[in-house]
DRENTOR-234863 format. One record per residue (C-alpha): x, z, y; residue number from 1; residue in three letters. Coordinates in steps of 0.001 Angstrom, whole numbers. Layout:
DRENTOR-234863
- u, w, v, num, residu
- X, Z, Y, NUM, ALA
...
//
This chain:
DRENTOR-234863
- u, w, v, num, residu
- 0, 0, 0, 1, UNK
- 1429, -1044, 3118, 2, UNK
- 2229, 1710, 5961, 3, UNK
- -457, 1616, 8602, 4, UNK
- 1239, -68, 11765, 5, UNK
- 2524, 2504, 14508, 6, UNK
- 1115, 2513, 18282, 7, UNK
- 2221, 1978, 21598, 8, UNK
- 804, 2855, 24453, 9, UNK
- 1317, 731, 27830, 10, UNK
- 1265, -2460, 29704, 11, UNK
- 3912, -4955, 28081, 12, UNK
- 5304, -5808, 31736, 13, UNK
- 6796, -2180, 31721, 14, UNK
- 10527, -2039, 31137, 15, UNK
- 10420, 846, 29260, 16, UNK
- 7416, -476, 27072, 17, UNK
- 8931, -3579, 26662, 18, UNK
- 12327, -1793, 25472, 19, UNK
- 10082, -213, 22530, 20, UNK
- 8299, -3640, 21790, 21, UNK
- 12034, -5013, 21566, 22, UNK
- 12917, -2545, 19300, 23, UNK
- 10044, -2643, 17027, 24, UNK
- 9998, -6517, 16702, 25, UNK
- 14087, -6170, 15736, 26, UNK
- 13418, -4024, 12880, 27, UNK
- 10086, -5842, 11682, 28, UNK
- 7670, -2786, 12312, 29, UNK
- 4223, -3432, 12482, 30, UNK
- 3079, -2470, 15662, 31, UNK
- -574, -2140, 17740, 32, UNK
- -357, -2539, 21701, 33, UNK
- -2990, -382, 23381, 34, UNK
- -2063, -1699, 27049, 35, UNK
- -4101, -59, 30132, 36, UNK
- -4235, -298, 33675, 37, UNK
- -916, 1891, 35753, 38, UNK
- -2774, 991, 39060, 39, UNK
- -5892, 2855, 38097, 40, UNK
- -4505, 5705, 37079, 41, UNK
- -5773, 5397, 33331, 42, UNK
- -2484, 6796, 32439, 43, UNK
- -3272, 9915, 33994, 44, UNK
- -6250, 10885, 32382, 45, UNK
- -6913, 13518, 29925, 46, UNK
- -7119, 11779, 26586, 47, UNK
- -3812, 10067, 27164, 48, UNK
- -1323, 13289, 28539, 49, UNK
- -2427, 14517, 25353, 50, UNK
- -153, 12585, 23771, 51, UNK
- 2725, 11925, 27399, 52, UNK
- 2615, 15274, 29277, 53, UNK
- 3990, 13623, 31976, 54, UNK
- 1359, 10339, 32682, 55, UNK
- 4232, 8051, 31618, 56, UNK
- 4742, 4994, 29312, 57, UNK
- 5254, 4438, 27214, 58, UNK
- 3655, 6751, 24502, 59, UNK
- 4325, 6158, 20304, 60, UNK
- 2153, 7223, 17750, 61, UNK
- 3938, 6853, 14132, 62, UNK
- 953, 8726, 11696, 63, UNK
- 1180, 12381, 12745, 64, UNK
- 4069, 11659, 15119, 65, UNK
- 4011, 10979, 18811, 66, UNK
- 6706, 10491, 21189, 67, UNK
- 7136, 9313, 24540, 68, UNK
- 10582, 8150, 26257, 69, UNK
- 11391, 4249, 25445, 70, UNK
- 15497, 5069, 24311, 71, UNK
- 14321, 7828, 22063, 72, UNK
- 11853, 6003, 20578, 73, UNK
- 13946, 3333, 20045, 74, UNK
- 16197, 5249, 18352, 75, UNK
- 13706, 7014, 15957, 76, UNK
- 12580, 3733, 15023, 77, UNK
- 15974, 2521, 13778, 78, UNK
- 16629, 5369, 11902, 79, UNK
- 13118, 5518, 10447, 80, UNK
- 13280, 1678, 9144, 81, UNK
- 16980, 1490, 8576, 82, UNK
- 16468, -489, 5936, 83, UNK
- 14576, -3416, 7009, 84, UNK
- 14710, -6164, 9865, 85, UNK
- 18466, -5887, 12074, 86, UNK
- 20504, -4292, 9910, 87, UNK
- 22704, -1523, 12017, 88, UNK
- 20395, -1710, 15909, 89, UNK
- 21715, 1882, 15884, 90, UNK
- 24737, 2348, 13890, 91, UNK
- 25264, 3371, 9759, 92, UNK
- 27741, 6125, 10328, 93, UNK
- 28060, 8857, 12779, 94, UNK
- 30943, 6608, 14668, 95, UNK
- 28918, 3789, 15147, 96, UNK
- 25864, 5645, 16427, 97, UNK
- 28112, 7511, 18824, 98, UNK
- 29559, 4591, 20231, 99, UNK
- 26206, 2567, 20870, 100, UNK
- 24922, 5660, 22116, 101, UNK
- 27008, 6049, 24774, 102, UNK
- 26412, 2571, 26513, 103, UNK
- 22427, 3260, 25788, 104, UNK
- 23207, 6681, 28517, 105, UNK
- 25706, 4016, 29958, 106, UNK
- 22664, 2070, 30702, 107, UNK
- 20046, 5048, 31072, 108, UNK
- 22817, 6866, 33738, 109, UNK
- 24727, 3942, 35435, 110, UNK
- 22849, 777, 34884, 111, UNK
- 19134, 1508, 35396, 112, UNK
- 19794, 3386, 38445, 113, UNK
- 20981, 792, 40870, 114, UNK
- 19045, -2237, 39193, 115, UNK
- 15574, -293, 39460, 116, UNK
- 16829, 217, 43385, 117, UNK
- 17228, -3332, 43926, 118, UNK
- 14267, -4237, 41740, 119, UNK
- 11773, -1971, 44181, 120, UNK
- 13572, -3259, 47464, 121, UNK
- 14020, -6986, 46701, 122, UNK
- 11184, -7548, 44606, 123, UNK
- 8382, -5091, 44573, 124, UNK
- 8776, -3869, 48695, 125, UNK
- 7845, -7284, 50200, 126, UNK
- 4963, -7397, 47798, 127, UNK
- 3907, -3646, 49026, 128, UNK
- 4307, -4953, 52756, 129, UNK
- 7557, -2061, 52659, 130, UNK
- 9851, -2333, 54775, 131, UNK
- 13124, -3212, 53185, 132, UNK
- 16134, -963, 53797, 133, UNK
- 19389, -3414, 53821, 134, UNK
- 22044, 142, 53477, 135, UNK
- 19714, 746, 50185, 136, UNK
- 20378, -2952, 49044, 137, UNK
- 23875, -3446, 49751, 138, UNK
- 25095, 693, 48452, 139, UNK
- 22887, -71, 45446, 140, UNK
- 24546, -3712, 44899, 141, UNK
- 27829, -2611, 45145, 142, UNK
- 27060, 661, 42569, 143, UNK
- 25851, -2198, 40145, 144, UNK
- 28834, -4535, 41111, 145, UNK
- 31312, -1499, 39993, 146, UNK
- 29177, -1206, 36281, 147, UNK
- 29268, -5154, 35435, 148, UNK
- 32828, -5343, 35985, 149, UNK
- 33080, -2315, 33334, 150, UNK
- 31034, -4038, 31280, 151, UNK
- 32644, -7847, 31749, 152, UNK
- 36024, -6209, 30816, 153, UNK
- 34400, -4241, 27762, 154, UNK
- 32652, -8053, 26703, 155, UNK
- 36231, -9757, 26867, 156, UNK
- 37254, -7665, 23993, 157, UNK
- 34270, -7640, 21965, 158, UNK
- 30769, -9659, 21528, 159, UNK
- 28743, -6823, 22242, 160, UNK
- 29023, -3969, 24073, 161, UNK
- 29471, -1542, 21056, 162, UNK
- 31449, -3877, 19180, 163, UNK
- 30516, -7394, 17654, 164, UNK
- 26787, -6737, 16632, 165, UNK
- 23725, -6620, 18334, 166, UNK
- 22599, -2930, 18581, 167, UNK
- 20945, -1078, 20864, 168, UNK
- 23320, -909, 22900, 169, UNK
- 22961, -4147, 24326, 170, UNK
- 18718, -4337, 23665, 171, UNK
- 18723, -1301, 26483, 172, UNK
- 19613, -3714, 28822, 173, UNK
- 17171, -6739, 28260, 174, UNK
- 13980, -5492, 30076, 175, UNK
- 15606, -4725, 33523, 176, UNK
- 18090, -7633, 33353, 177, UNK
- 15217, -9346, 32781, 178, UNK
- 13741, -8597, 35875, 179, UNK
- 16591, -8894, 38041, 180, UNK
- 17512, -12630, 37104, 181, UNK
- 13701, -13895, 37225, 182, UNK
- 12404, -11755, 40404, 183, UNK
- 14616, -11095, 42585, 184, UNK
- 18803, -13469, 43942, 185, UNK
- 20620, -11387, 42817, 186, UNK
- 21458, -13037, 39476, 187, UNK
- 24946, -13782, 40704, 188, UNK
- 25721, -10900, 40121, 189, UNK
- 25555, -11433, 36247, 190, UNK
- 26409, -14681, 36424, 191, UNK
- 29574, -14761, 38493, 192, UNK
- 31077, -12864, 35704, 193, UNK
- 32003, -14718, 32619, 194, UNK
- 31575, -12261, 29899, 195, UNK
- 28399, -10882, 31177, 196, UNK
- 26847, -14508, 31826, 197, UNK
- 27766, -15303, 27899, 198, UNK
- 26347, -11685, 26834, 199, UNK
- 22973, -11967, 28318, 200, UNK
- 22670, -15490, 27423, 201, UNK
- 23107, -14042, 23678, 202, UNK
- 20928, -11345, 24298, 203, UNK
- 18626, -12863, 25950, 204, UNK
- 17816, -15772, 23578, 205, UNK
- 16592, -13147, 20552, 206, UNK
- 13625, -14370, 19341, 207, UNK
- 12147, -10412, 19189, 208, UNK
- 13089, -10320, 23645, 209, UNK
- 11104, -13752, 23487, 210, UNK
- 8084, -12438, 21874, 211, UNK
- 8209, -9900, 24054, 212, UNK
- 7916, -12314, 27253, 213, UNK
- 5476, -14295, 25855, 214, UNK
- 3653, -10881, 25321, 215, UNK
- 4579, -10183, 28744, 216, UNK
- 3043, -13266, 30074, 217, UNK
- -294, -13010, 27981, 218, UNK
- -1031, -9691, 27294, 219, UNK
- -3130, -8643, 24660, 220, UNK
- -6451, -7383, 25364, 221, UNK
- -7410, -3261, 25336, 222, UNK
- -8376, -1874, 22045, 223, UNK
- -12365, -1321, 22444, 224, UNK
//
């Protein structure tokens, strides 16, 4: 009898959802969406801090379990279902999951930061009628400048950033990348280094990140 398919709660156009979605689709876990509405508040009500105390996304249901925060779900997922779909997304020794876990808080401590700065002043601001702050923009480009050359030096010496496999190391960085590079001009940044260009193009071209803007584009519609 096949294991009933775990849940996810939130709008695929999150990053953080779309980090989980990512995940699940890499190790071949059956998954249900239940997307909702962020402007109307729906994930503040009652039913649904039940299960994220704080009125975040995403949330994960797995049977019995729930959790809520994308990396650590990501991570409870690969260790759960090991054994099927990308073979090693979080390491099969203690070595391995030490070093991808340190560019996931690499990209949870350094990376997001800056890149969810720019994202909210270049892209979302204008849309809010916000007035953009240019010091913002230019301290928070130069903070991400400082982590891609980092991480262009660490992709001269091997495929990925926690060696030569995809793990979840690099699958961290898909959903804000993303975002960066299709909403906002600031993809030089990515692309005026050589390593980084050729890593995202790799990343980026997974069929499960695809999926995942396809879903992105066309989301599914609420569970009744």
């Amino acid at each position: 009898m096949a294991a009933a398919p775990v849940t996810v709660y939130g709008p695929p156009l999150s990053a953080a959802v779309s980090r989980v979605l990512a995940c699940l689709l890499e190790k071949d876990v059956p998954f249900q969406l239940v997307p909702f509405n962020i402007i109307k508040g729906e994930h503040k009500k009652p039913d649904y801090l039940k299960i994220q105390p704080f009125g975040q996304v995403p949330a994960f249901q797995d049977e019995s379990i729930t959790l809520f925060e994308s990396r650590a779900i990501a991570r409870y997922v690969c260790d759960k279902y090991a054994n099927q779909g990308t073979k090693g997304l979080f390491g099969t020794n203690p070595l391995e999951k030490a070093s991808i876990d340190q560019w996931v808080e690499a990209e949870g401590q350094s990376f997001n930061p800056p890149i969810s700065v720019l994202l909210f002043q270049l892209a979302f601001a204008p849309r809010m009628k916000i007035k953009q702050d240019e010091n913002l923009i230019q301290e928070n480009e130069t903070k991400l400048a400082k982590v891609l050359d980092v991480y262009d030096k660490t992709l001269g010496e091997s495929k990925y950033l926690a060696g030569d496999d995809f793990t979840l190391a690099d699958l961290s960085h898909l959903p804000s990348t993303h975002y960066l590079l299709n909403s906002t001009d600031r993809g030089e940044l990515f692309m005026s280094r050589k390593n980084v260009e050729r890593w995202w193009g790799e990343i980026s071209g997974r069929e499960s990140w695809k999926k995942v803007v396809e879903m992105q584009k066309s989301p599914p519609p609420r569970r009744a």
